[in-house]
N, C-alpha and C positions, 0 to 999 in steps of 0.2 A: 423631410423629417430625418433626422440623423440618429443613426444606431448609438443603442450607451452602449457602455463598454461589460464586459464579463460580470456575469450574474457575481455576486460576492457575499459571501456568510461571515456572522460578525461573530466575535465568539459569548456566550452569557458573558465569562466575568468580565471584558470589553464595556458588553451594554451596561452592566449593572456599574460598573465603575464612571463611566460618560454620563449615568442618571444622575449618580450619586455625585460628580462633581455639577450635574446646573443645578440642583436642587440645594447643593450648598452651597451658591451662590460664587462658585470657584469661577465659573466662565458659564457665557449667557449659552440660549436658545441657536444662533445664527452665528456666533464664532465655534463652535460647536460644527454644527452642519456644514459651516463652510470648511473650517480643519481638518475637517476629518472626510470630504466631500457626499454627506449623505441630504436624503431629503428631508426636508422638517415634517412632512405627513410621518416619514417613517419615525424620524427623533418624536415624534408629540406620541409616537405610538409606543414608542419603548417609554416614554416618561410616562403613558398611564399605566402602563402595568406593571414600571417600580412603584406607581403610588400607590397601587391595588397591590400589591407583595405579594406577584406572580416574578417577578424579577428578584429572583435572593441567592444564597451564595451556595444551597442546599442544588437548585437548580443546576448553578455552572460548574459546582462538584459533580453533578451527575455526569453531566455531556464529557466531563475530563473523563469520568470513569466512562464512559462507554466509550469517548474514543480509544482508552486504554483497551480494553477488552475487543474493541474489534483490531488492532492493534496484535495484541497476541491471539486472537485467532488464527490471522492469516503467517505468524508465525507458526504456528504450531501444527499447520498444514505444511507450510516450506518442509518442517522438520520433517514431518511422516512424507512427503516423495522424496526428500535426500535419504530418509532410514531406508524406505522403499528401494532404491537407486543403488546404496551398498549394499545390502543383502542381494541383490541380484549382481554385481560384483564377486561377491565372495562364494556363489556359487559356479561361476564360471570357471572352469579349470586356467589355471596359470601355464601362461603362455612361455616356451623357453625359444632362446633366440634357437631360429633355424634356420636352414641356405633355403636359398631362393628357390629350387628345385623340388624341396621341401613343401616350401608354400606351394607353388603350382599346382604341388601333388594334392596337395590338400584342396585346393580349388576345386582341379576337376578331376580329381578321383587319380586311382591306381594305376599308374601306366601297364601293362601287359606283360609279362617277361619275353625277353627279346628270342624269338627262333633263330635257332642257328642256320634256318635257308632249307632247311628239310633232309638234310644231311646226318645219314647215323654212323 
């Protein structure tokens, strides 16, 4: 038995449009399924439920709008860890260029002041 290929989602206004063109006699049943390569269990299933008018354009306006809204959610999360991300920026004190000796010092702490050998 051979694997099909990648599970696939059709989107409403798709189906709703594909119904609408075999019931208007635009292209059949089987040039349909074949073009587009789906199965006729699945086509005979979306043509009963444009003929029951569970397939309508209120529907495939929704899915637009939800994919829109989850869409700017995950924007609108981006936004708050970038806001996140500059504010903890702008509280870090500004760094000015300084020598290398500097940095070190800074690494690992305060060199000692140098004795002069114990000599007064």
């Amino acid at each position: 038995m051979s694997s099909r290929g990648p599970y696939r989602r059709h989107t409403p206004q798709f189906r709703l449009q594909l119904c609408h063109e075999i019931r208007s006699g635009a292209i059949g049943r089987r040039d349909a399924a074949r073009h587009h390569n789906l199965s006729t269990n699945l086509l005979q299933l979306w043509l009963t439920q444009y003929d029951r008018g569970e397939l309508t354009n209120e529907e495939a306006e929704a899915s637009v709008v939800a994919e829109y809204e989850a869409r700017i959610a995950a924007l609108e999360r981006k936004v708050g860890q970038l806001t996140m991300e500059l504010d903890i920026i702008k509280k870090v004190p500004r760094l000015r260029l300084v020598s290398d000796s500097e940095i070190s010092s800074i690494i690992t702490g305060p060199r000692p002041a140098p004795s002069d050998g114990g000599a007064k």
